[in-house]
Steps between C-alpha positions, in 0.01 A plus 500: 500500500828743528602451195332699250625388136406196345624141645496230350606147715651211285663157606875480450448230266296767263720759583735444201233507222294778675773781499644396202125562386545867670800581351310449137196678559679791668738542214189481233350758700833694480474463103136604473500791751834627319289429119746220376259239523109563379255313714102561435290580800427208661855365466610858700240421773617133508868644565376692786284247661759262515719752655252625730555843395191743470640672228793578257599818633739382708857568347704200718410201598691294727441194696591374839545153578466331821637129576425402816664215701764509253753243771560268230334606178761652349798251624418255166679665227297338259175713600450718228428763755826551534565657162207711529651697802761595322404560174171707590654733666536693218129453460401764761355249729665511847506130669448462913679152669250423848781311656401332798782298615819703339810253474825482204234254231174717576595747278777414238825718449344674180227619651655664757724640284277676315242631825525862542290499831434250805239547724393256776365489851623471847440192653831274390703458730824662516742196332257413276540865400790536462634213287183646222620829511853459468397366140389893369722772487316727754576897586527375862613167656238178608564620887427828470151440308424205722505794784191711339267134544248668242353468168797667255584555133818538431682583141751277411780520250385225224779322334750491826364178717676383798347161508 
């Protein structure tokens, strides 16, 4: 109910197909907004519906992605989830990792790599902390954040793991 832009919940075994789906439909709408691609009428308002958009004056679109419980779905390399991180980035949608149980495998090397922000929630306790957050490359050091004990978003330096 806090959330006020369109949501749309799909299993992870859809997940693949769905924003791969996204990615199309967004970039046909990018074409016929911008008059490189014709589309009748009904083809416009079939764009719009299916990105739950009211109408086409909206100059950007851009799409945020939430995986939730993400432990272990992204430790097979294999999952072709992987490659979508990574490569639709340059798609303007931003992509959010609910980690519950942070540890080296939950979230692979490239990944991190590439995060520009980590934000979590107190609660761990303070080794568990610790050994995750030595694997960004934070402004301040795991001991010092583990002090504050609050929700915090901090900006991290993408490309310079520790981990």
């Amino acid at each position: 109910d806090l959330i006020s832009i369109p949501v749309t919940k799909v299993r992870y075994d859809e997940a693949f197909e769905f924003i791969n789906n996204i990615v199309e439909v967004r970039n046909t709408y990018e074409e016929v907004k911008n008059k490189k691609l014709e589309a009748t009428k009904e083809e416009k308002k079939e764009l719009l519906r299916y990105l739950d958009i009211k109408n086409s004056r909206l100059h950007r679109l851009h799409t945020l992605i939430l995986f939730d419980d993400t432990t272990s779905l992204f430790s097979d390399k294999k999952n072709p989830l992987n490659q979508l991180i990574l490569r639709n980035r340059h798609n303007k949608i931003s992509y959010f990792l609910n980690v519950h149980s942070f540890n080296r495998s939950s979230v692979p090397l490239y990944i991190k790599k590439n995060m520009t922000s980590l934000c979590y929630f107190g609660g761990f306790y303070a080794m568990d902390f610790n050994s995750f957050f030595l694997q960004f490359n934070s402004p301040i050091n795991g001991q010092e954040q583990y002090q504050i004990k609050r929700y915090s978003i901090l900006r991290l330096q993408p490309g310079t793991s520790k981990g």
